[in-house]
Phi, psi and omega in degrees: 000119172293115161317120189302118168309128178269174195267163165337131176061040163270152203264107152334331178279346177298338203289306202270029154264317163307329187271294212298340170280352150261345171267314182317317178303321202264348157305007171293320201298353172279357223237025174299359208250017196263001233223335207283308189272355168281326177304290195320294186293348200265270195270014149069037165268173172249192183291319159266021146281324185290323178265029183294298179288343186292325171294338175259329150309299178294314170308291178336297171000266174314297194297302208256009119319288161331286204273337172285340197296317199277328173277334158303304162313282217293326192261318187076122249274015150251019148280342197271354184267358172313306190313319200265345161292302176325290165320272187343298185278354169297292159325006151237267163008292179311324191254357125336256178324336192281331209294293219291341177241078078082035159247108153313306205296336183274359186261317181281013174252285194314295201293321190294292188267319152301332185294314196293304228280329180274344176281324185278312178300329177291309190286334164260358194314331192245017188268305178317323133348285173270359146309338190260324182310309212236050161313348174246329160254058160329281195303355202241287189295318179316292186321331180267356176281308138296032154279321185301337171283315175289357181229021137336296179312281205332321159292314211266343166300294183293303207292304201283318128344326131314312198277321194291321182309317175261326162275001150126181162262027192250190202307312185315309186276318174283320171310330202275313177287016130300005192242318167300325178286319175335273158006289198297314184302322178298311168324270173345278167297340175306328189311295213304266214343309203270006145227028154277169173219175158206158207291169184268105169308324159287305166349285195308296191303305169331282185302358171097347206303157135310143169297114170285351170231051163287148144106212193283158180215138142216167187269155193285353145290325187262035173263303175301003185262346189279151186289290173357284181320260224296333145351272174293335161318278189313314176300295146343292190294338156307312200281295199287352147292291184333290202275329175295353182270313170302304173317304193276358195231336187322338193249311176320323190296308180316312205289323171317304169315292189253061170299298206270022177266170170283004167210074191309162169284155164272158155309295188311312187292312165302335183279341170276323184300323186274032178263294169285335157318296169322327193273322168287299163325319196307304194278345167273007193275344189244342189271285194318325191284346177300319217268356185255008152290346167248347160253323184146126188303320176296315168302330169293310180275004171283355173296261178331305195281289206314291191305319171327340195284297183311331192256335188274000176275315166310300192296338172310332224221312198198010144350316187279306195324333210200104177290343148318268160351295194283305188291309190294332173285324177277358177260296174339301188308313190286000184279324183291327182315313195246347180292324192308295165325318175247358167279342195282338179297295166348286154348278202319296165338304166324281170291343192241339197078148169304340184333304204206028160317314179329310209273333179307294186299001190263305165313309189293315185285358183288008210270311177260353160294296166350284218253000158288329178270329172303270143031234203308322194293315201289300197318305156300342181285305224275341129002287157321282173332287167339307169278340163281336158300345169098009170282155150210199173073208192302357202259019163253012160254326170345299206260006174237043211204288182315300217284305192319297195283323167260031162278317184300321176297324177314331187266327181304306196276351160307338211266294177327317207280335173335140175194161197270140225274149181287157210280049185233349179269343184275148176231119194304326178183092182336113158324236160036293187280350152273328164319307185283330186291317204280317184313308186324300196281313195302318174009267189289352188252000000 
């Protein structure tokens, strides 16, 4: 299957609309925990059974990224966002039926492994694609496209929390809003399907545009052999522990912080502080990633790894002290968090080129399957512990705030060690980009 080609005057701003209607749908998957205490009461689960599919769901993520990237290259982004409709919206359907018979197991196979294949498959379907558009704004399309996974919740949280309020919380009422989510979501990204494109590669030159396979190219095998790749592995996976160890824990941590103050957190007031968390992963997916078409991907992320360090050293140090402090700073992180996320295609793009960037950025997320799992383990193992030593308030984060600052630094310096990749790794000129030029010219004649 070829990719639709756009036709003569077609707009480059149509694209990342096309994306943002797939990443806002599977940007659903932050907003599972809305989902967790009605399952937990319904079907007589616990807490960590209820989080079986979101956990089976990121992992998928991450795997079918990987193994999907290439297929994704070759087929082109409106098979993988067909794909990433099908999965996605299946895996509720599925998980629709588990819900309505009371098989959990049928809610972590639909929502965890099917669900998950469409979350990966979804989640790279629009980059390369707007890597060849936007070759002069690399950080700000990518960014607005992942901005849409991270401002998912923000919708699917109230609309889901709605639909339960009106069809109830017992199995009957969570199957019919798995079935509305199902539904909504196919529609929706069906928009993307039906209005993506890729740019005419004679076209662009002809008009003067940089060339999207102008410069260095390498293929995503011989990308994973480069020291760079694995580089940038650890730099992802440093960034995205750091702020995912906050994200999974944010309203228990606050309440934890000021317990023994004159003015404790309250729920409500943590569930508005993990609100603002959310709103900050958004903005930083589009303002940082903006921001690293005018300093540099490298510099950017010494931003995200340095400052980061720093704001998990404040909280550490004087966090219980100052509710100011202890938010603003975990709103940095979380801003580096997801800027980290729409800054890394770009990254790629640098060192790699556009050839096979899909696959590349596909490979690259096994980076955040990792740290979905580091992340929440050191923050909760060392917690536990803690508490069981008879600590309790902020001092049952201290030391995994430490191991936190010295992850980062190892991801500053993974990013230092960063260099432009050697030229025995380049391939002169892609199969693929005379195969399209040559599709072109039949086009046009």
């Amino acid at each position: 299957m070829r990719p639709p080609v756009a036709p003569t005057g077609w707009s480059r701003w149509l694209v990342p609309p096309a994306a943002l209607s797939v990443h806002l749908s599977i940007g659903q998957a932050y907003a599972w925990s809305v989902f967790k205490p009605p399952l937990e009461s319904s079907l007589h689960l616990s807490g960590t059974q209820s989080a079986l599919p979101f956990q089976l769901g990121i992992v998928m993520l991450g795997l079918s990224a990987a193994f999907g990237g290439t297929l994704v290259e070759r087929n082109g982004p409106r098979w993988a966002m067909t794909v990433a409709l099908v999965c996605f919206s299946s895996g509720f359907l599925i998980s629709a039926l588990g819900a309505a018979t009371g098989q959990f197991w049928l809610i972590v196979f639909g929502y965890g492994f099917v669900g998950g294949i469409g979350l990966g498959i979804g989640y790279i379907s629009p980059v390369s694609t707007l890597i060849k558009w936007f070759p002069d704004r690399l950080g700000m399309a990518t960014g607005i496209a992942i901005m849409g996974f991270g401002g998912g919740a923000l919708i699917a949280s109230p609309w889901s929390a709605q639909m339960l309020e009106s069809f109830g919380t017992d199995s009957s009422g969570i199957a019919l809003a798995f079935l509305v989510h199902g539904l909504a979501y196919a529609v929706f990204m069906s928009l993307g399907v039906l209005l993506v494109r890729v740019p005419r590669t004679e076209g662009a030159r002809k008009a003067g545009a940089p060339a999207p396979l102008d410069g260095v190219q390498v293929s995503a095998r011989s990308a994973v052999r480069t020291p760079q790749f694995w580089c940038l592995w650890l730099v992802l996976c440093m960034n995205v522990t750091a702020g995912i160890g906050i994200l999974e824990k944010a309203a228990p941590m606050i309440t934890d912080f000021f317990k023994d103050s004159t003015t404790p957190v309250g729920v409500s007031a943590a569930a508005g502080f993990v609100a603002l968390l959310s709103a900050a992963n958004m903005a930083g997916r589009i303002g940082w990633s903006s921001a690293s078409d005018l300093v540099g991907r490298k510099n950017v992320y010494r931003l995200y790894l340095g400052v980061g360090a720093v704001m998990y050293l404040l909280i550490a140090r004087f966090g219980d002290s100052s509710k100011p402090l202890f938010i603003g700073c975990a709103l940095v992180i979380l801003s580096f968090y997801g800027g980290g996320f729409a800054t890394v295609p770009a990254y790629l793009k640098d060192l790699f080129g556009t050839y096979q960037v899909g696959a590349i950025h596909g490979r690259l997320l096994t980076a955040w399957s990792t740290a979905g799992v580091l992340g929440p383990l050191i923050v909760n193992r060392v917690a536990d512990s803690q508490e069981e030593a008879g600590k309790h308030g902020p001092d049952l984060y201290g030391l995994s705030f430490t191991i936190m600052i010295g992850l980062l630094v190892v991801g500053f310096v993974a990013n230092e060690l960063i260099r432009p990749v050697h030229a025995r790794h380049h391939i002169p000129a892609p199969r693929e980009a005379t195969d399209d030029a040559a599709a072109e010219r039949r086009q046009s004649a």
